[in-house]
KOLGU-4560 file (N, C-alpha, C; in nm, 3 decimals, padded with zeros to 5 digits):
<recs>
<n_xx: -02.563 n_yy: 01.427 n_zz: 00.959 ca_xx: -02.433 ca_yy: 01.412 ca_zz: 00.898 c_xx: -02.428 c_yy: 01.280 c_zz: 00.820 mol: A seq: 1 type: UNK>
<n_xx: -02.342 n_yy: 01.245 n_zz: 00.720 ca_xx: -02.345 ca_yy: 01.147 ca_zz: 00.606 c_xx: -02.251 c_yy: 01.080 c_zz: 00.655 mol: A seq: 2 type: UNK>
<n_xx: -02.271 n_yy: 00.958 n_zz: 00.659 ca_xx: -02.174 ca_yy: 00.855 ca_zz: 00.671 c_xx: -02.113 c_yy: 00.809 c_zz: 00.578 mol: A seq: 3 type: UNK>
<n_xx: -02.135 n_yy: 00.848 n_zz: 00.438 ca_xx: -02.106 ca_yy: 00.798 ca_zz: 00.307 c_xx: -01.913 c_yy: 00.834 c_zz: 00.288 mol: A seq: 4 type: UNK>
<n_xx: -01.839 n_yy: 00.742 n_zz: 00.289 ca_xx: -01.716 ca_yy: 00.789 ca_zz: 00.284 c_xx: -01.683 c_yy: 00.799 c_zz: 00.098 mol: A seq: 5 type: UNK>
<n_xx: -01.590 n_yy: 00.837 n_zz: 00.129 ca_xx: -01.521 ca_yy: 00.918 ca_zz: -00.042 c_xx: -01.431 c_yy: 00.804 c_zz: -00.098 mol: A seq: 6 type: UNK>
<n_xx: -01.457 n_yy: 00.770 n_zz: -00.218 ca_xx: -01.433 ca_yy: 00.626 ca_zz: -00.292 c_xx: -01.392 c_yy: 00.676 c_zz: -00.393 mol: A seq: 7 type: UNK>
<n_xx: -01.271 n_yy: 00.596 n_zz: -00.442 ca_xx: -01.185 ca_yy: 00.595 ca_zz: -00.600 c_xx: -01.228 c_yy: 00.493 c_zz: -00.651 mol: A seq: 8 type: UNK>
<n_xx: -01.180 n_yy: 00.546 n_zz: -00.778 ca_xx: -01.236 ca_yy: 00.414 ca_zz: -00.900 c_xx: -01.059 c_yy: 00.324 c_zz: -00.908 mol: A seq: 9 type: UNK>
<n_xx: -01.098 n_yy: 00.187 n_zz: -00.911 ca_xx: -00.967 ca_yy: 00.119 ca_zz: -00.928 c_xx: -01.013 c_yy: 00.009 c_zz: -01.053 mol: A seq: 10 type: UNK>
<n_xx: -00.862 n_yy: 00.051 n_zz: -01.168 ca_xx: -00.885 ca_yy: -00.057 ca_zz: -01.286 c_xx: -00.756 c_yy: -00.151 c_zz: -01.268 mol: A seq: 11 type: UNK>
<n_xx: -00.797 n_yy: -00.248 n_zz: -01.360 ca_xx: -00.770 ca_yy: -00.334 ca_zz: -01.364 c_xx: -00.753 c_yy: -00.379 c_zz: -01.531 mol: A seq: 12 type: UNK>
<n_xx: -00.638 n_yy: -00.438 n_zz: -01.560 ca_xx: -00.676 ca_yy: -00.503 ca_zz: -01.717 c_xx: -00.658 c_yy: -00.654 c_zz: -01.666 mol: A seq: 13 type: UNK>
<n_xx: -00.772 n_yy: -00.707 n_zz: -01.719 ca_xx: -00.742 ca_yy: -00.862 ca_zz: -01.756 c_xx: -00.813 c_yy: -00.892 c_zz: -01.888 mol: A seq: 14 type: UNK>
<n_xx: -00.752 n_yy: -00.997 n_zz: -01.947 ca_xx: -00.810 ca_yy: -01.067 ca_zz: -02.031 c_xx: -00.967 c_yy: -01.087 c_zz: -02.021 mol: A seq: 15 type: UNK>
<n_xx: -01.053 n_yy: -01.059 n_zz: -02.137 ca_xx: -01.170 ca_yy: -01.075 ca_zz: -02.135 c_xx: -01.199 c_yy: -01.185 c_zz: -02.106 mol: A seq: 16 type: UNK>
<n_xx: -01.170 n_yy: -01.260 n_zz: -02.130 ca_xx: -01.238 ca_yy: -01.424 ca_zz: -02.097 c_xx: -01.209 c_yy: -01.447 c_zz: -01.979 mol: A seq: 17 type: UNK>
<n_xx: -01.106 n_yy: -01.419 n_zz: -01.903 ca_xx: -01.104 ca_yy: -01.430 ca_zz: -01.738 c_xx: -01.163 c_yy: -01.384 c_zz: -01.698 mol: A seq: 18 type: UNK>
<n_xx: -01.231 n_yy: -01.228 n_zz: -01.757 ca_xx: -01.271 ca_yy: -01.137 ca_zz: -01.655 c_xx: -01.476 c_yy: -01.193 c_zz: -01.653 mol: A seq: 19 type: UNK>
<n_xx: -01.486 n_yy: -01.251 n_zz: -01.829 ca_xx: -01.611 ca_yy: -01.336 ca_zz: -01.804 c_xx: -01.640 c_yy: -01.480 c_zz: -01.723 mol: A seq: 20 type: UNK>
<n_xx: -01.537 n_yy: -01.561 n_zz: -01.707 ca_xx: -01.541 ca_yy: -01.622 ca_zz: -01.608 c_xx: -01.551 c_yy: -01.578 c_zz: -01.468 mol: A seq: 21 type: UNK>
<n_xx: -01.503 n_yy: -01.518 n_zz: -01.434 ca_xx: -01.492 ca_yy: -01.488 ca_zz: -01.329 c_xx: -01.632 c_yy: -01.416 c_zz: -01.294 mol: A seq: 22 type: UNK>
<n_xx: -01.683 n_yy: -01.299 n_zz: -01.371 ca_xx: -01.825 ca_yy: -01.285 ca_zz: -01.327 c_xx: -01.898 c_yy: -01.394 c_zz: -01.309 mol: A seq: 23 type: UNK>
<n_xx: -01.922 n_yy: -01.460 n_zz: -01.386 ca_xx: -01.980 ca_yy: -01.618 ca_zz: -01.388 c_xx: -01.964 c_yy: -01.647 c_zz: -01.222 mol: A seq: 24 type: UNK>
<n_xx: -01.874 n_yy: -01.692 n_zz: -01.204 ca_xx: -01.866 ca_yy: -01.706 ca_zz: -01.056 c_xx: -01.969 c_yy: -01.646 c_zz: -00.967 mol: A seq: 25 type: UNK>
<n_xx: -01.896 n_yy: -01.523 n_zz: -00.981 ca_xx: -01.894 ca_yy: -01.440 ca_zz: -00.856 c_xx: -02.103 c_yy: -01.391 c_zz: -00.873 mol: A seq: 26 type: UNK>
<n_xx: -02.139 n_yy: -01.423 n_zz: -00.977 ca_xx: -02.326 ca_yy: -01.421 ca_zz: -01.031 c_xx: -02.341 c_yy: -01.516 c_zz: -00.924 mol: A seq: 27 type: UNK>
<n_xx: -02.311 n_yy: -01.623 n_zz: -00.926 ca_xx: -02.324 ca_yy: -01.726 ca_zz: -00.854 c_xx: -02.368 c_yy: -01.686 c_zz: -00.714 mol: A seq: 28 type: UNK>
<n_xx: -02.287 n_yy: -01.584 n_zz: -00.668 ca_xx: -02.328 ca_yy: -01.552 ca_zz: -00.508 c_xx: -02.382 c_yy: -01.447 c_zz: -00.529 mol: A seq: 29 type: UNK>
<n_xx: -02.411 n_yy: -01.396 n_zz: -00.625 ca_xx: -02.564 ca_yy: -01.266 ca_zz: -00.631 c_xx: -02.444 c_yy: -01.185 c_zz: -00.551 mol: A seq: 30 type: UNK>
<n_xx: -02.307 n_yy: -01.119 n_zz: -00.672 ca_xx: -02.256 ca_yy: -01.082 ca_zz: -00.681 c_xx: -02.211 c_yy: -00.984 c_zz: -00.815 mol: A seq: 31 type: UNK>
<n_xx: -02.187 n_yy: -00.861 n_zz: -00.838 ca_xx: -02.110 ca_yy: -00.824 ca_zz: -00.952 c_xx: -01.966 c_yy: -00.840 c_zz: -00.917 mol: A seq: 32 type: UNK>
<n_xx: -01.887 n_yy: -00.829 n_zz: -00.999 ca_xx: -01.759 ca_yy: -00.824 ca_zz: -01.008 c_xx: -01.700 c_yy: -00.682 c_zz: -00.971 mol: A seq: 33 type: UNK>
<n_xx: -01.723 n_yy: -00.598 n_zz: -00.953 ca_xx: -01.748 ca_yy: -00.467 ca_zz: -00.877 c_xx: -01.704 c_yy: -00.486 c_zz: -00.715 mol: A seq: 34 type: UNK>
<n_xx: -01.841 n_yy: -00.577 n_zz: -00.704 ca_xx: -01.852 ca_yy: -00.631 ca_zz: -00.548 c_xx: -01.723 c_yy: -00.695 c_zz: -00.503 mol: A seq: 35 type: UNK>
<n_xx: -01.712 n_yy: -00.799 n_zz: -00.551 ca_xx: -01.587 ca_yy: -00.916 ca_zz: -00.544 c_xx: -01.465 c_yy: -00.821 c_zz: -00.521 mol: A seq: 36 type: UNK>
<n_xx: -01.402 n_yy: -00.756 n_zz: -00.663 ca_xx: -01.284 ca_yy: -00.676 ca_zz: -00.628 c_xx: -01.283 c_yy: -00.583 c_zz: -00.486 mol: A seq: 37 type: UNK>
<n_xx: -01.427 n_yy: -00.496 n_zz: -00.465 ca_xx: -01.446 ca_yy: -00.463 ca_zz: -00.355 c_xx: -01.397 c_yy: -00.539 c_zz: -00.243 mol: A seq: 38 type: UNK>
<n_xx: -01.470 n_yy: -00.594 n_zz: -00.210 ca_xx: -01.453 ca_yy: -00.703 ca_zz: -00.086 c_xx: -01.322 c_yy: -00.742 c_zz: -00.079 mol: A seq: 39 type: UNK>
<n_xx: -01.229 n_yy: -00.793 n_zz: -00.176 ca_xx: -01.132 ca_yy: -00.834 ca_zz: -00.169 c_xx: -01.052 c_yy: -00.719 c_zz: -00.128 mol: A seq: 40 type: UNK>
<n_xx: -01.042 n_yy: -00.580 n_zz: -00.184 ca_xx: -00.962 ca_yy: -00.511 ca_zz: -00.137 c_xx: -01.026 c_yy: -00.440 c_zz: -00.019 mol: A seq: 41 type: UNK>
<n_xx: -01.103 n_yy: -00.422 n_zz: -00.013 ca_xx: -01.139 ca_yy: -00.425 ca_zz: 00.183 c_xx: -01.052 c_yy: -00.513 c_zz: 00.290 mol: A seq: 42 type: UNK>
<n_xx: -01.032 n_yy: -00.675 n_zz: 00.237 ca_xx: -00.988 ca_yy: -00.741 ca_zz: 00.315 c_xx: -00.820 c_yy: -00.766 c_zz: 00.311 mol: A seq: 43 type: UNK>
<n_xx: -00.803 n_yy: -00.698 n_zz: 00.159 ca_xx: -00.602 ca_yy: -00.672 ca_zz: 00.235 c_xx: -00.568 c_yy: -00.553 c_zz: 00.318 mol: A seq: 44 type: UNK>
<n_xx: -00.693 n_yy: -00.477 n_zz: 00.356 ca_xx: -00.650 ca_yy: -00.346 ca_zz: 00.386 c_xx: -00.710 c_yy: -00.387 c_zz: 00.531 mol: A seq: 45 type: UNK>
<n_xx: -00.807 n_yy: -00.461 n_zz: 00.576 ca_xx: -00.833 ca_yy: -00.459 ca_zz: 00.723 c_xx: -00.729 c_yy: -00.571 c_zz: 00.777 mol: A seq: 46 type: UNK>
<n_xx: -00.694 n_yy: -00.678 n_zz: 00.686 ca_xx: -00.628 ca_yy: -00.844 ca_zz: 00.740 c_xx: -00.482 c_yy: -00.780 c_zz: 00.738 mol: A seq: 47 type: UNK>
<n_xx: -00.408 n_yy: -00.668 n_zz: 00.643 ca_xx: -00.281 ca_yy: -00.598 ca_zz: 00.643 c_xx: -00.230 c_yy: -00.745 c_zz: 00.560 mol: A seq: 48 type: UNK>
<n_xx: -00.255 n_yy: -00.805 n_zz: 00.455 ca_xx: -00.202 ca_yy: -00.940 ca_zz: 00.376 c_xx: -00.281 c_yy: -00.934 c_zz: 00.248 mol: A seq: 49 type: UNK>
<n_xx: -00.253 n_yy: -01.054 n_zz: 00.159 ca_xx: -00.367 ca_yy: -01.090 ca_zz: 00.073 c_xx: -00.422 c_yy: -01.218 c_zz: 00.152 mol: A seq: 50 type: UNK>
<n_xx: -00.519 n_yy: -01.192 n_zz: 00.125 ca_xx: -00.617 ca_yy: -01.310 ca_zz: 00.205 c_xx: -00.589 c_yy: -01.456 c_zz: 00.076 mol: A seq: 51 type: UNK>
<n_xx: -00.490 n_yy: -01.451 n_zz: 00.065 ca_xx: -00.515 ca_yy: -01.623 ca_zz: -00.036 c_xx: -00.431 c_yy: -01.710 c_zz: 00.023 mol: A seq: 52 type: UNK>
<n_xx: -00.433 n_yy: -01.815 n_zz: -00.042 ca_xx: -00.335 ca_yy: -01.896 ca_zz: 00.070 c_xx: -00.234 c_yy: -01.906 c_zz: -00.101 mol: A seq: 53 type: UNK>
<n_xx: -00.136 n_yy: -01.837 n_zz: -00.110 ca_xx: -00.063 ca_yy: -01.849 ca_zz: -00.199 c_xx: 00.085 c_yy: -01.995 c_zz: -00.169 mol: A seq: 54 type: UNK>
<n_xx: 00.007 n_yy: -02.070 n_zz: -00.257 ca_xx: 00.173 ca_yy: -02.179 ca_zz: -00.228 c_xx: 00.286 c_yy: -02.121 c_zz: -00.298 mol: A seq: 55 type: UNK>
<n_xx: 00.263 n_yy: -02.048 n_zz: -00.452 ca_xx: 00.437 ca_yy: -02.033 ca_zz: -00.517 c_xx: 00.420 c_yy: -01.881 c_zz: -00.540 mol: A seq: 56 type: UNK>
<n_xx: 00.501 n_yy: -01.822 n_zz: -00.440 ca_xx: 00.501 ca_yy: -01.679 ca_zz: -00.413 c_xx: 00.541 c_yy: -01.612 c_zz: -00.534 mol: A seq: 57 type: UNK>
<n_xx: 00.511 n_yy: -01.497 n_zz: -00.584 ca_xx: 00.583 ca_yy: -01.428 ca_zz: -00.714 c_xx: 00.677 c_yy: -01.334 c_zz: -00.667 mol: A seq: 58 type: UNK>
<n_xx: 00.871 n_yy: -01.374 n_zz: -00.666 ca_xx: 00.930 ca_yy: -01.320 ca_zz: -00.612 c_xx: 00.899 c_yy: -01.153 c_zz: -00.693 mol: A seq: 59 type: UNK>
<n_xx: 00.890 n_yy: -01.166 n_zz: -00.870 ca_xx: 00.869 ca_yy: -01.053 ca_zz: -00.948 c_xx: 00.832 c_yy: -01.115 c_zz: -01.080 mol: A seq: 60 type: UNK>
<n_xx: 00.787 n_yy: -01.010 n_zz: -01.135 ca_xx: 00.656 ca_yy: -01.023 ca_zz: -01.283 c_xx: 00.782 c_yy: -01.124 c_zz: -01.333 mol: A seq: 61 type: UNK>
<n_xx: 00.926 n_yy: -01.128 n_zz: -01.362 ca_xx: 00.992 ca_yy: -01.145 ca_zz: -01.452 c_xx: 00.983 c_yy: -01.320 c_zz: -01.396 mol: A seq: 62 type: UNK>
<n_xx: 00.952 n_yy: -01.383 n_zz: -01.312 ca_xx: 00.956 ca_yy: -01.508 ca_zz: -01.326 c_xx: 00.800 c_yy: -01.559 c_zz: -01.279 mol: A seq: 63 type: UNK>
<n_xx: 00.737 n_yy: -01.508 n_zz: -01.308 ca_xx: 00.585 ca_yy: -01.520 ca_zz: -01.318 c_xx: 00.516 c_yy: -01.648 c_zz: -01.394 mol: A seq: 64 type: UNK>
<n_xx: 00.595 n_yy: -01.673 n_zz: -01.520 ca_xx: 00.553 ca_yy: -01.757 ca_zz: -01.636 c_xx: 00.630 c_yy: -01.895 c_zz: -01.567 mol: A seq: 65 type: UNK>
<n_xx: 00.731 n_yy: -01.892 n_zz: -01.519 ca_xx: 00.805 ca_yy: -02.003 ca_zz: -01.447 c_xx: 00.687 c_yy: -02.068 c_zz: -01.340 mol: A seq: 66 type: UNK>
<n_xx: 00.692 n_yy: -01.945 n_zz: -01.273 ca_xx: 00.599 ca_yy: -01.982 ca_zz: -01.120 c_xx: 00.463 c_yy: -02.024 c_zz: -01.146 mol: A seq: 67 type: UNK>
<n_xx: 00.405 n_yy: -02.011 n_zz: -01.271 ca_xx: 00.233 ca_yy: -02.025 ca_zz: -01.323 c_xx: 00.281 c_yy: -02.090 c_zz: -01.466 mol: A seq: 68 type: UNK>
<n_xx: 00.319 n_yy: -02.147 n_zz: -01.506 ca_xx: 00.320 ca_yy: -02.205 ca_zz: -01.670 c_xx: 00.170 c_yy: -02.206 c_zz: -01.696 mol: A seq: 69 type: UNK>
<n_xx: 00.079 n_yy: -02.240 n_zz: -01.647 ca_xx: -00.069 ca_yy: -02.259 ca_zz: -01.712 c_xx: -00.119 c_yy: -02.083 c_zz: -01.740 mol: A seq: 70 type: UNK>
<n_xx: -00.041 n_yy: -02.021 n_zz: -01.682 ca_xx: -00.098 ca_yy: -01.870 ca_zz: -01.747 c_xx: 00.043 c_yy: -01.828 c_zz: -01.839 mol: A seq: 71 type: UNK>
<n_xx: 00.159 n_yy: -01.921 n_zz: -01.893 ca_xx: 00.280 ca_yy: -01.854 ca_zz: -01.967 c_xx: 00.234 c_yy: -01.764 c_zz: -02.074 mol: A seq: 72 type: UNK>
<n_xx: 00.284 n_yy: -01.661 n_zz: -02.066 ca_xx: 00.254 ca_yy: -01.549 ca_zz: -02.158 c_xx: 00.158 c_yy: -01.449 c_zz: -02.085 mol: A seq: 73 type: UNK>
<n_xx: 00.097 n_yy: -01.460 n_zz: -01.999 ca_xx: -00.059 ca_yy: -01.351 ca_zz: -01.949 c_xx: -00.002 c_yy: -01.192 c_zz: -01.937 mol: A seq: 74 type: UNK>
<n_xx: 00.112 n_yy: -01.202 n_zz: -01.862 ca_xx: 00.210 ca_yy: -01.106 ca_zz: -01.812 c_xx: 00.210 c_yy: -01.034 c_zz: -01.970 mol: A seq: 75 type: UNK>
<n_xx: 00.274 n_yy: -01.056 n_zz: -02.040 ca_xx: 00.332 ca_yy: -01.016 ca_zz: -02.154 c_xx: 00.219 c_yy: -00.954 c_zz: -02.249 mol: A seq: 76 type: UNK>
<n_xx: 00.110 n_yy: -01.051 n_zz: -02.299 ca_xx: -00.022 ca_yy: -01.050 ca_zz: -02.330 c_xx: -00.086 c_yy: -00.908 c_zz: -02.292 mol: A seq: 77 type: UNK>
<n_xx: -00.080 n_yy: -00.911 n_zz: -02.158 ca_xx: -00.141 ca_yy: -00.783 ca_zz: -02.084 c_xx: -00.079 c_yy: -00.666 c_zz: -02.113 mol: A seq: 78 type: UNK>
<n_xx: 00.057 n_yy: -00.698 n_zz: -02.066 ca_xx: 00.160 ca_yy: -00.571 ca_zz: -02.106 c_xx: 00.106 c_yy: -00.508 c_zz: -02.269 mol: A seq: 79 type: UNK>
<n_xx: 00.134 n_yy: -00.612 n_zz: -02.349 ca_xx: 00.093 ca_yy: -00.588 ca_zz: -02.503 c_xx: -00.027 c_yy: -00.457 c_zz: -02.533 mol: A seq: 80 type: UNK>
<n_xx: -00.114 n_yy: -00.527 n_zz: -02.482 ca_xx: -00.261 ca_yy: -00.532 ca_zz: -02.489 c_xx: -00.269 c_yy: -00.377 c_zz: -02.404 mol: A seq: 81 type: UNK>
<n_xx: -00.249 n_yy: -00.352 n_zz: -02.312 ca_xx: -00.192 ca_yy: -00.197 ca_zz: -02.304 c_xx: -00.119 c_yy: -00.118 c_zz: -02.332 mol: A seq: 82 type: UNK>
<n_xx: 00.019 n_yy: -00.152 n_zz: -02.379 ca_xx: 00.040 ca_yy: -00.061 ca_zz: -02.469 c_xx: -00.008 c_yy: -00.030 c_zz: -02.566 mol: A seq: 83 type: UNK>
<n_xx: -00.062 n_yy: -00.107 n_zz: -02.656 ca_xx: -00.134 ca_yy: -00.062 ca_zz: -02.789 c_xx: -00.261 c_yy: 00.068 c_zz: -02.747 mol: A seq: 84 type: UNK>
<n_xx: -00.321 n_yy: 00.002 n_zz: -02.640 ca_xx: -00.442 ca_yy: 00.097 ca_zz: -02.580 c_xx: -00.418 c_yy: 00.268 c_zz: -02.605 mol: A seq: 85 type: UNK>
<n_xx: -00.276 n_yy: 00.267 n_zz: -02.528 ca_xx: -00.203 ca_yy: 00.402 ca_zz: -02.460 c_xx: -00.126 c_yy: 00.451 c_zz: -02.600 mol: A seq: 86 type: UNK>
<n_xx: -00.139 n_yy: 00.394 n_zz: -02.703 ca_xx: -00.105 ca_yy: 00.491 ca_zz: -02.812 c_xx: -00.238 c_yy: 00.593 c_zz: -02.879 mol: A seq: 87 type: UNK>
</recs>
């Protein structure tokens, strides 16, 4: 009998340049970025949390740019950047 359990594909949009940093990283530990998202969502689903130590909680997307000024606009950017996709 197979132990192999039954797996979905999960996307994600981010900005290209985050999403190349961030491989960068995660190479670092003889990792893909595949892996990383993996792992991470393994561990909100066994810990029942996000495993970060979040200091400025996001009550909702709409004050996001308040709560992060160094990402102002990402929210919006993204939003953009998919709708155009989905036409």
């Amino acid at each position: 009998m197979s132990t192999m359990q039954k797996t979905t594909q999960v996307a994600a949009r981010v900005p290209f340049e985050i999403k190349k940093q961030a491989s960068l990283v995660v190479n670092e530990y003889g990792l893909g970025l595949s892996d990383a998202v993996r792992m991470f969502v393994t561990l909100i689903a066994k810990e029942k949390k996000i495993p970060l130590d979040i200091n400025k909680p996001i009550v909702s997307i709409s004050n996001f740019d308040s709560a992060y000024p160094e990402y102002q606009g990402y929210i919006d950017d993204v939003a953009e950047e998919y709708r155009y996709e989905e036409r």
